[in-house]
DRENMI-165173 format. One line per field, with one value per residue: residue number from 1; residue in one letter; x negated, y, z of N, C-alpha, C in turn. Coordinates in steps of 0.2 Angstrom, whole numbers. Atoms other than C-alpha are relative to their C-alpha. Layout:
N
resi = [NUM_...]
resn = [A_...]
n_xx = [X_...]
n_yy = [Y_...]
n_zz = [Z_...]
ca_xx = [X_...]
ca_yy = [Y_...]
ca_zz = [Z_...]
c_xx = [X_...]
c_yy = [Y_...]
c_zz = [Z_...]
//
This chain:
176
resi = [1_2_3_4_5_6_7_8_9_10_11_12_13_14_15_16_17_18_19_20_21_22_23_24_25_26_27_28_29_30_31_32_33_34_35_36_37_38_39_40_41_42_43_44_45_46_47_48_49_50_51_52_53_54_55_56_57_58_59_60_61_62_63_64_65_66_67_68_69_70_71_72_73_74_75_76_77_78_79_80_81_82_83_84_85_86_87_88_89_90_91_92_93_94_95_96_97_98_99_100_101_102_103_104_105_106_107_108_109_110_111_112_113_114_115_116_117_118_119_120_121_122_123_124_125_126_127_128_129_130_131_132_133_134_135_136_137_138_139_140_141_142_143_144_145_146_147_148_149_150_151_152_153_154_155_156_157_158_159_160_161_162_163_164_165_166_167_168_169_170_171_172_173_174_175_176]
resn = [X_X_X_X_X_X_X_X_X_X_X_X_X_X_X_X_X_X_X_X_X_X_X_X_X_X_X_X_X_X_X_X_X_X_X_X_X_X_X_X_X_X_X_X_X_X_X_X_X_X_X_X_X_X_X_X_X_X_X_X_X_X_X_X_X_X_X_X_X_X_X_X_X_X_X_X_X_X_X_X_X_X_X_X_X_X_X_X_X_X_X_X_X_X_X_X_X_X_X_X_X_X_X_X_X_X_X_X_X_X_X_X_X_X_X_X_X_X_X_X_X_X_X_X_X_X_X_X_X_X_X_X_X_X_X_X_X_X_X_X_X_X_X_X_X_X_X_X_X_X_X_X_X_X_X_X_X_X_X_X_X_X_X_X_X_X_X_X_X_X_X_X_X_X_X_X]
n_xx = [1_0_-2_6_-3_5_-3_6_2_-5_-4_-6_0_-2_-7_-6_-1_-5_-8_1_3_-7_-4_4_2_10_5_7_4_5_4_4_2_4_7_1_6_6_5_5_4_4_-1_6_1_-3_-4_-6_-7_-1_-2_8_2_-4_-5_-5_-3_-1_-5_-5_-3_1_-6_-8_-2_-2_-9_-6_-3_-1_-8_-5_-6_2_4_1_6_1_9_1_6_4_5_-3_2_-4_-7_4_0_-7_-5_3_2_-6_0_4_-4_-7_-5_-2_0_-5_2_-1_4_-5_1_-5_3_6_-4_-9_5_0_-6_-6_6_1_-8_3_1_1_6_2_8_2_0_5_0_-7_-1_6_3_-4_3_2_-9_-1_5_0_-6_1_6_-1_-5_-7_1_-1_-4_-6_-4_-5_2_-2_-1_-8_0_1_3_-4_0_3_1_-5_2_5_-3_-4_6_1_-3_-5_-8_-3_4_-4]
n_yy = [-5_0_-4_0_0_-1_-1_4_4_1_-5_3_2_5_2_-7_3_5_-4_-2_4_2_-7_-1_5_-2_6_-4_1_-1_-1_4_5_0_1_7_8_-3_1_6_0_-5_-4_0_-8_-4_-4_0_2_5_-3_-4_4_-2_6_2_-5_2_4_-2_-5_5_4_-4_-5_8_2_-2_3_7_3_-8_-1_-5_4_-6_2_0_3_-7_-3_-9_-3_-2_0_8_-2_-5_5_4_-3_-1_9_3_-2_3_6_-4_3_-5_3_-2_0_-4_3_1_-2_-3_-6_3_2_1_4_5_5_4_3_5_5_6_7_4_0_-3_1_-5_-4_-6_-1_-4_-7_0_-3_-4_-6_1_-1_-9_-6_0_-1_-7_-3_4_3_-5_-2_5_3_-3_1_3_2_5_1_3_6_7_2_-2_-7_-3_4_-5_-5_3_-1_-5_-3_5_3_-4_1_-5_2_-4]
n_zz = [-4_-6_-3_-6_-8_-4_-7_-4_1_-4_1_5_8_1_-3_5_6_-1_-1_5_5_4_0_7_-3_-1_-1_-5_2_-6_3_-5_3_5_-6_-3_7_2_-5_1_6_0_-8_-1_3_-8_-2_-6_3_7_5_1_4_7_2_-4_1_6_2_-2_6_3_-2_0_7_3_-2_4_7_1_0_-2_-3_-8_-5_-7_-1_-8_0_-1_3_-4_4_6_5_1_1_7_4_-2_3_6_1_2_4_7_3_0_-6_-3_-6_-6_-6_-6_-10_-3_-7_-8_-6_-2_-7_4_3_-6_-3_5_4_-5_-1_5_-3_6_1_-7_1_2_-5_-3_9_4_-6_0_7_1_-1_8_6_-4_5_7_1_1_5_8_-1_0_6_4_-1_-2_-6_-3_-6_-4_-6_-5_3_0_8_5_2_5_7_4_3_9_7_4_3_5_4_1_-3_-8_-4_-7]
ca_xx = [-314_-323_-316_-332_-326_-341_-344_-353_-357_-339_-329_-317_-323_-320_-305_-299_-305_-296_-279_-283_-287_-269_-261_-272_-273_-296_-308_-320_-336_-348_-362_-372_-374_-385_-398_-395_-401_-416_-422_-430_-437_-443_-440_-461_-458_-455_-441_-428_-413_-411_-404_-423_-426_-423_-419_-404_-398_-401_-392_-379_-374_-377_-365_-352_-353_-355_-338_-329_-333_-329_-313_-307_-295_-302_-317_-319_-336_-336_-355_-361_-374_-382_-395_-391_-404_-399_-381_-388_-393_-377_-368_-378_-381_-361_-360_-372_-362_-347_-339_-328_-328_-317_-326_-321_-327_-317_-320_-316_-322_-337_-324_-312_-326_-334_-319_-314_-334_-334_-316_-323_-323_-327_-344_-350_-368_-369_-362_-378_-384_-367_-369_-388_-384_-369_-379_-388_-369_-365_-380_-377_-357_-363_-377_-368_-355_-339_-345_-348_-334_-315_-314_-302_-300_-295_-294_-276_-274_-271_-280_-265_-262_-277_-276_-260_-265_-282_-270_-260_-275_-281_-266_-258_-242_-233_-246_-238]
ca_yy = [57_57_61_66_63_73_79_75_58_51_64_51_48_31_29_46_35_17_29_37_20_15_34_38_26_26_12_16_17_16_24_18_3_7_13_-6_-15_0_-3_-22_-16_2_3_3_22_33_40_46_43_32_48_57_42_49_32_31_47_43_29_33_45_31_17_30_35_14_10_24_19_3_2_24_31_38_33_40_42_42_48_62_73_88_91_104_100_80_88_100_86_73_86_91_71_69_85_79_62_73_64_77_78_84_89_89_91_84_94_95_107_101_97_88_78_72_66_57_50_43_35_24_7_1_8_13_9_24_38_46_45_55_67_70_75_87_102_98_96_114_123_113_119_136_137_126_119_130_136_119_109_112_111_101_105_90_95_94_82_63_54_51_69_72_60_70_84_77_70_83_93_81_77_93_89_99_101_98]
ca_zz = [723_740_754_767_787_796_814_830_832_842_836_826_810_810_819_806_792_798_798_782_773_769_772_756_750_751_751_766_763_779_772_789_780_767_784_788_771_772_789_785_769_774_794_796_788_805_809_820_810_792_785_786_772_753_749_761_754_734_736_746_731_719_728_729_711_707_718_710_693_696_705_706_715_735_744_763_769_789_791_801_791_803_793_779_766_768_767_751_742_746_740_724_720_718_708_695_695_693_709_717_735_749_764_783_801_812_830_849_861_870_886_875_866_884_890_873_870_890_889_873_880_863_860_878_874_865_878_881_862_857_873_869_850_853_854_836_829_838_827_811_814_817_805_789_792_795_776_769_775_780_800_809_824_835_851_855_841_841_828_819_817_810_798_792_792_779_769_768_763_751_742_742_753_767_780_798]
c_xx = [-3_1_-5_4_-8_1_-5_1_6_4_8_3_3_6_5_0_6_8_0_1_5_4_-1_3_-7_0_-5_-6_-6_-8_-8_-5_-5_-7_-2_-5_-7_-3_-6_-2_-5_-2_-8_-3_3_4_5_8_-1_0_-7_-1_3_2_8_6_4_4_7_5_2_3_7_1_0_8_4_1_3_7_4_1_-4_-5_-4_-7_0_-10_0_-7_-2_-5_2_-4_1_10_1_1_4_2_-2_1_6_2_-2_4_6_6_4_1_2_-4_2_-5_2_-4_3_-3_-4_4_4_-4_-3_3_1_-8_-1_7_-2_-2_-2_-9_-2_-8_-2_1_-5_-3_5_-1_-6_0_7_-2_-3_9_2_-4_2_7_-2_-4_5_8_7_0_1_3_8_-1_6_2_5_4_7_3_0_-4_4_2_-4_-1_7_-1_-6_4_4_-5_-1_6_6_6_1_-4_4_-4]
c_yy = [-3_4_-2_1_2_2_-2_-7_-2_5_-7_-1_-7_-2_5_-6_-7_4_2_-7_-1_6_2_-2_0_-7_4_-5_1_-2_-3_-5_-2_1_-8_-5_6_-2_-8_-1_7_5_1_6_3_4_0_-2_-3_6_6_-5_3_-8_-1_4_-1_-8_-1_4_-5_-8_3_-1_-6_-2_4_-3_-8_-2_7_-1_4_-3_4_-2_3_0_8_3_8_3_5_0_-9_3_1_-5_-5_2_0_-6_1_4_-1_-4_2_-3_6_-2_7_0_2_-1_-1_4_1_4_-3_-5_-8_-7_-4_-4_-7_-6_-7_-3_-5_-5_-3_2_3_2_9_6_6_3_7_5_4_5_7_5_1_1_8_4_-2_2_7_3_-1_0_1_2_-4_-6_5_-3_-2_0_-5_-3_-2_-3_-6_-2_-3_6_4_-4_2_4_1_-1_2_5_-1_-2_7_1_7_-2_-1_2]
c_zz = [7_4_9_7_2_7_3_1_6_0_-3_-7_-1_1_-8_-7_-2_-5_-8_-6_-5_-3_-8_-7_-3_-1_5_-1_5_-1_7_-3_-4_6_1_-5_-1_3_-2_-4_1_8_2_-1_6_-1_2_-2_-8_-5_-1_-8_-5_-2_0_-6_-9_0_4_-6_-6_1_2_-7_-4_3_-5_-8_-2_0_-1_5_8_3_6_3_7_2_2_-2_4_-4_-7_-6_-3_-4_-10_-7_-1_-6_-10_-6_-3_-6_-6_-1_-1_3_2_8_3_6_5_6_2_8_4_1_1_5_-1_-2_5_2_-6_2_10_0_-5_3_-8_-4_5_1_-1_2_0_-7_-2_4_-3_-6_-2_-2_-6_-4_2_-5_-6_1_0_-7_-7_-1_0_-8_-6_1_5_8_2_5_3_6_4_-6_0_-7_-4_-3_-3_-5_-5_-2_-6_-5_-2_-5_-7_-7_-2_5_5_5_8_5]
//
């Protein structure tokens, strides 16, 4: 199974995955990385994000679907996808490999999310990047997103909290 962590870009997929990893217990799978082994093979093909690339996308579906048959069991995928036809096809992909996937958004308020994205002493650089693409995550949550994944909301949540409340989800259990 996959269990997809999506959202705006500092929302706390990654932190929600860390938490997740052993709670689960997952293998995280930081689909990122496949952007990274594509960029100095196909970075000369323009574009704004890795995930415009069907490369990225078909093989992202394709090392998921190698991990689970390799090792099973849970693999959490912290990747935020706005696009709903990138999403579309993720999704489809898994189906066809008859992966089963657990989709959420993790979301703050907009107030909630500034505050959280400028206190990040850990990735600071990216600040204006993350503020810049809020408004895109905003359309793809109103447009898609409420319909093709379970919302989270975050805001008066710690990030252990919603890593309970996933695995509660997830696993069936008593949700707190």
């Amino acid at each position: 199974m996959i269990v997809w962590l999506n959202g705006t870009f500092g929302a706390g997929k990654t932190t929600t995955a860390a938490l997740l990893e052993d709670a689960l217990p997952a293998r995280v799978f930081d689909a990122e990385h496949i952007g990274f082994l594509l960029r100095p093979i196909i970075g000369d093909v323009p574009c704004t994000d890795f995930k415009e690339w069907a490369p990225w996308r078909g093989l992202t579906i394709e090392t998921a679907r190698q991990v689970l048959d390799f090792v099973g069991g849970t693999l959490l995928i912290p990747q935020s996808v706005l696009q709903r036809p990138y999403w579309t096809e993720l999704m489809d992909g898994f189906a066809e490999a008859a992966v089963p996937v657990r989709a959420f958004t993790l979301h703050a308020d907009r107030a909630v999310f500034e505050e959280r994205v400028r206190a990040d002493a850990f990735e600071s650089g990216a600040l204006q990047w993350r503020l810049d693409h809020r408004s895109a995550y905003e359309t793809a949550l109103d447009e898609w997103m409420r319909e093709a994944t379970t919302v989270i909301d975050t805001t008066d949540r710690t990030p252990e909290q919603v890593a309970e409340r996933i695995k509660a989800l997830v696993t069936g259990e008593t949700a707190p």
